[in-house]
Backbone bond lengths (Angstrom), bond angles and torsions (degrees), N, CA, C in turn:
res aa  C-N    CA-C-N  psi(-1)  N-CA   C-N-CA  omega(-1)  CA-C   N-CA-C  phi
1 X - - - 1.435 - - 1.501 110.16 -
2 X 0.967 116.24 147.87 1.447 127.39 -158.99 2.280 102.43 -123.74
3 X 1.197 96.33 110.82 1.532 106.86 177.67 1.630 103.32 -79.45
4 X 1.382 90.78 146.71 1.397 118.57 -179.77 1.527 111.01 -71.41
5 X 1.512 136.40 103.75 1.532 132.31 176.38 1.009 111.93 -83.83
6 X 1.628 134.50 14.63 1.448 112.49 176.47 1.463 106.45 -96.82
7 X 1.398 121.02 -156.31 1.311 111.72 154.04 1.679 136.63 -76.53
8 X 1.232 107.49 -10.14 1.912 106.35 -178.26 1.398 79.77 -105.56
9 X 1.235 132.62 147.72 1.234 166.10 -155.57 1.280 124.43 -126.76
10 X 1.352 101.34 -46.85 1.678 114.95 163.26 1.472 119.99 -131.72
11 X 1.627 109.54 106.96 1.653 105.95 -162.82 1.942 89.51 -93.29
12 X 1.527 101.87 131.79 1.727 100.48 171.73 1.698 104.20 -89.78
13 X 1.667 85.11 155.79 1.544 102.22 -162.53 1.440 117.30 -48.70
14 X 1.004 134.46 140.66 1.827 129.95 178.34 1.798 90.19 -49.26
15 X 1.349 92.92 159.51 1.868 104.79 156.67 1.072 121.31 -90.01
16 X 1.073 152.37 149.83 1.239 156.37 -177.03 2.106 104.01 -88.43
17 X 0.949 106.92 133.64 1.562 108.73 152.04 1.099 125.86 -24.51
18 X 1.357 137.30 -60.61 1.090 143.08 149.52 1.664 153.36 -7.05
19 X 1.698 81.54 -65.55 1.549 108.38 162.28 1.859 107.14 -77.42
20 X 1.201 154.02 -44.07 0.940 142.66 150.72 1.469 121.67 -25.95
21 X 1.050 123.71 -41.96 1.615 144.16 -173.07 1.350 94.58 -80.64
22 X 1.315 132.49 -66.78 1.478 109.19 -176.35 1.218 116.27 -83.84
23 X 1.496 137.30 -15.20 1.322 133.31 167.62 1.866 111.18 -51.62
24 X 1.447 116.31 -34.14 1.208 144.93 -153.97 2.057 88.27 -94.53
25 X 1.218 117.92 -60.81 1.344 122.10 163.40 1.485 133.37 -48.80
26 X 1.382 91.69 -36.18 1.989 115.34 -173.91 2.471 84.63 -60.33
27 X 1.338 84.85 -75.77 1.698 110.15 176.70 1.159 97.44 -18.90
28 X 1.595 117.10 -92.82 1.365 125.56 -175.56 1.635 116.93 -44.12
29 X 1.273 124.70 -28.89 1.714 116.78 169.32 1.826 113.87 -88.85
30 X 1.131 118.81 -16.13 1.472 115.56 163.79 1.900 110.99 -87.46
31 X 1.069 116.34 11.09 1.499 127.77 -170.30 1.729 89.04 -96.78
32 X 1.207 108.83 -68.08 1.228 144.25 154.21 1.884 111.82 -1.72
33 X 1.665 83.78 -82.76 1.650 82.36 174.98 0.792 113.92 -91.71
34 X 1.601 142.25 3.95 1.480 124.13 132.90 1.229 144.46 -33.01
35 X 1.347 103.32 -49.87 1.792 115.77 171.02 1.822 101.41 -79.67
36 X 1.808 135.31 -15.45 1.303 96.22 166.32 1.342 118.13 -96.72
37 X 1.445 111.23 -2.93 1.565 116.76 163.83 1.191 110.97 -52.14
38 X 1.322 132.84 -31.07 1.527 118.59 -133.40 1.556 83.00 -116.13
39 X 1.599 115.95 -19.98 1.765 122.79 -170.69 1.819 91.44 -80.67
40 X 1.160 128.18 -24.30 1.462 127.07 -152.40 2.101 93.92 -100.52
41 X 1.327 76.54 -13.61 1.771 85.41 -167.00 1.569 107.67 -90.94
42 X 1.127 105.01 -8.59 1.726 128.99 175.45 1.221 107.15 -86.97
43 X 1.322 94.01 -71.56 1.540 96.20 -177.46 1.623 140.84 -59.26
44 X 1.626 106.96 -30.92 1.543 105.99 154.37 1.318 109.28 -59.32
45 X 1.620 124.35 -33.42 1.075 87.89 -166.00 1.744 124.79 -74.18
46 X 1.361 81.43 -24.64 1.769 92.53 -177.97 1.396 111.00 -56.44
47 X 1.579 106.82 -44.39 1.571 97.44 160.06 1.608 143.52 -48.64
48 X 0.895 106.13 -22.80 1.417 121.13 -173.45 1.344 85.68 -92.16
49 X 1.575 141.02 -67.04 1.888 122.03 174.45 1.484 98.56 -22.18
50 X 1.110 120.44 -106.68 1.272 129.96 177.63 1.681 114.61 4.89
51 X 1.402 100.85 -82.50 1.498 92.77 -171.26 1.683 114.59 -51.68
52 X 1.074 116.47 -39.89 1.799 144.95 174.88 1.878 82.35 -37.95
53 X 1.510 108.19 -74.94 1.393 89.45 -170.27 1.737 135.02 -95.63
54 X 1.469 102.55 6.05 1.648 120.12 166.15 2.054 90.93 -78.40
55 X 0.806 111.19 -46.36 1.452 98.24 171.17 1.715 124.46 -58.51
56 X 1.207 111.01 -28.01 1.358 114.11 -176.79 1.404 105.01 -77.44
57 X 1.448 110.56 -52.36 1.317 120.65 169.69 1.867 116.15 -43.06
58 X 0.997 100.00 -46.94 1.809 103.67 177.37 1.543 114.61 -41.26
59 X 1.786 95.82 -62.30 1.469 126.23 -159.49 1.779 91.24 -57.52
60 X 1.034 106.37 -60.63 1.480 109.86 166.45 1.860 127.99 -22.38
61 X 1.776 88.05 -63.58 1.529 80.54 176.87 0.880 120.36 -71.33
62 X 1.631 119.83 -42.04 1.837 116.33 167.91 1.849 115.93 -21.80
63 X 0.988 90.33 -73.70 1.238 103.75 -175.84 1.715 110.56 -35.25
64 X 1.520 105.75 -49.80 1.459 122.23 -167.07 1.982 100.11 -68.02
65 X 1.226 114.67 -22.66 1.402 128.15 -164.09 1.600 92.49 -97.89
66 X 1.252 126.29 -48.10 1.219 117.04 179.20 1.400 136.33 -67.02
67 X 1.428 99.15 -1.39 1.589 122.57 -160.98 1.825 82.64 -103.95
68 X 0.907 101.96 -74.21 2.010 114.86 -171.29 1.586 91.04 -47.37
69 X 1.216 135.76 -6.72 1.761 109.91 -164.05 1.586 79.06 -100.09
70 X 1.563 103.12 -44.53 1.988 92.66 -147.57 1.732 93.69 -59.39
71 X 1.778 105.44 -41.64 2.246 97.12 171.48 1.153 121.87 -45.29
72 X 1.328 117.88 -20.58 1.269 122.41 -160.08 1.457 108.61 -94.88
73 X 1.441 115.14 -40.32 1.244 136.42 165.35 1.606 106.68 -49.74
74 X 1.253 114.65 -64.02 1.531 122.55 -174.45 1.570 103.18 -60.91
75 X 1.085 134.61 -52.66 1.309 133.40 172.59 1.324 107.94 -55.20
76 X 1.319 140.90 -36.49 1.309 118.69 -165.85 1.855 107.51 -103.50
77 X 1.524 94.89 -4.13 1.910 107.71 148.40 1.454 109.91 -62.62
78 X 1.034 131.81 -58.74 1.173 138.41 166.26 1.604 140.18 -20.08
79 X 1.699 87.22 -68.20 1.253 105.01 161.26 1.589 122.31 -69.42
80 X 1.458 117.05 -36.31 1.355 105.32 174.60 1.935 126.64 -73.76
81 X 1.422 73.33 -8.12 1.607 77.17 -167.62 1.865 95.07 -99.16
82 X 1.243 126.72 -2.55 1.460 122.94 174.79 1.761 94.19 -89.26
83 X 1.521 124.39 -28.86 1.098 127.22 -179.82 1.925 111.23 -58.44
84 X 1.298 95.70 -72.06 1.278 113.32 168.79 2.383 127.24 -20.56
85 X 1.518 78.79 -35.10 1.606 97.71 -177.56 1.565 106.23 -59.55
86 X 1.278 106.21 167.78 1.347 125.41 -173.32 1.719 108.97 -88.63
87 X 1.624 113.72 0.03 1.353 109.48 -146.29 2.055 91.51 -127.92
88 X 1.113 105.89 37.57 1.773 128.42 168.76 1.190 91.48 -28.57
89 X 1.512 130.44 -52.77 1.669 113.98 -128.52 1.163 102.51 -88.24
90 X 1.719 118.65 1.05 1.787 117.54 165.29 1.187 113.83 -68.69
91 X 1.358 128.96 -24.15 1.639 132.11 177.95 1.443 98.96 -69.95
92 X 0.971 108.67 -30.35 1.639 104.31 -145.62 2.423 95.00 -82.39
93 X 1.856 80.95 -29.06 1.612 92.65 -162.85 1.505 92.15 -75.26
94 X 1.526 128.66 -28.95 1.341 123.85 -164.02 1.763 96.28 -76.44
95 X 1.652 123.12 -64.65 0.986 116.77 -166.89 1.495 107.57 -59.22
96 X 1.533 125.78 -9.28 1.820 97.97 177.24 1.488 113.31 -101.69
97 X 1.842 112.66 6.37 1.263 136.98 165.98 1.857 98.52 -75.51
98 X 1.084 126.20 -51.04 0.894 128.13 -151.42 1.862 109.54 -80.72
99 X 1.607 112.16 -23.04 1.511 138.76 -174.19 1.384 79.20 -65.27
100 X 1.801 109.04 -75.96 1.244 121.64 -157.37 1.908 109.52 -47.14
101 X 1.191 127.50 -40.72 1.276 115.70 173.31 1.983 129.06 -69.61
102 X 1.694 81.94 -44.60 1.838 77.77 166.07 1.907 111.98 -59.12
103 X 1.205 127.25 -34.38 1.321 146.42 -176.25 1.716 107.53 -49.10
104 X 1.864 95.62 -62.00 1.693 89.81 -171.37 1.848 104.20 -85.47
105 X 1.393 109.59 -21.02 1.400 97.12 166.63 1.616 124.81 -56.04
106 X 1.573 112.39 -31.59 1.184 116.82 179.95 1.733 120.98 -57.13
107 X 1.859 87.24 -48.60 1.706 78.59 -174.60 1.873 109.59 -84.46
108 X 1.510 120.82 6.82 1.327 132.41 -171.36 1.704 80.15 -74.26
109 X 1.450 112.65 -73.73 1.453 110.49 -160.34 1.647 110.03 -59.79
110 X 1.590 130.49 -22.78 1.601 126.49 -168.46 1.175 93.84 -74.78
111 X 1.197 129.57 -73.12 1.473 135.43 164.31 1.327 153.57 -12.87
112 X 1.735 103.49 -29.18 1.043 120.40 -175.04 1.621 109.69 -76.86
């Protein structure tokens, strides 16, 4: 083996063309998935707003649905239990009250 007499002692190998080019490529594709990391890192989050407030919105209607059933419930106690009575013949007096008005409106409007 033959020692080096100048002063650098150990010269490292040239680079090739090559290796510049993909070191230079490597760079440019981690640049890369940086910016879609950082787009994906947005976007859950925006998702999660969203769900955060489509959920609020839900909880809301529940609530809004649970309110209208129990009225709805009580009203149709109501009604069954006005059904139930001994005193029918007011249904009976409203709906032939009620013939009689669609009736004279009819010939009010043919007539006119």
């Amino acid at each position: 083996m033959r020692r080096a007499r100048d002063s650098y002692p150990y010269q490292p190998v040239p680079r090739a063309p090559t290796e510049d080019v993909l070191e230079h490529e490597n760079e440019r594709m981690a640049g890369e998935l940086g910016e879609k990391i950082s787009t994906l890192k947005h976007m859950s989050i925006e998702i999660g707003n969203e769900v955060r407030y489509q959920d609020k919105i839900l909880r809301g209607l529940d609530d809004d649905v649970d309110r209208s059933s129990g009225f709805l419930g009580k009203t149709m106690g109501r009604v069954l239990r006005l059904g139930k009575g001994n005193h029918n013949y007011y249904i009976v007096y409203l709906f032939l009250f009620s013939i009689f008005v669609f009736f004279l409106l009819y010939i009010v409007l043919k007539f006119r």
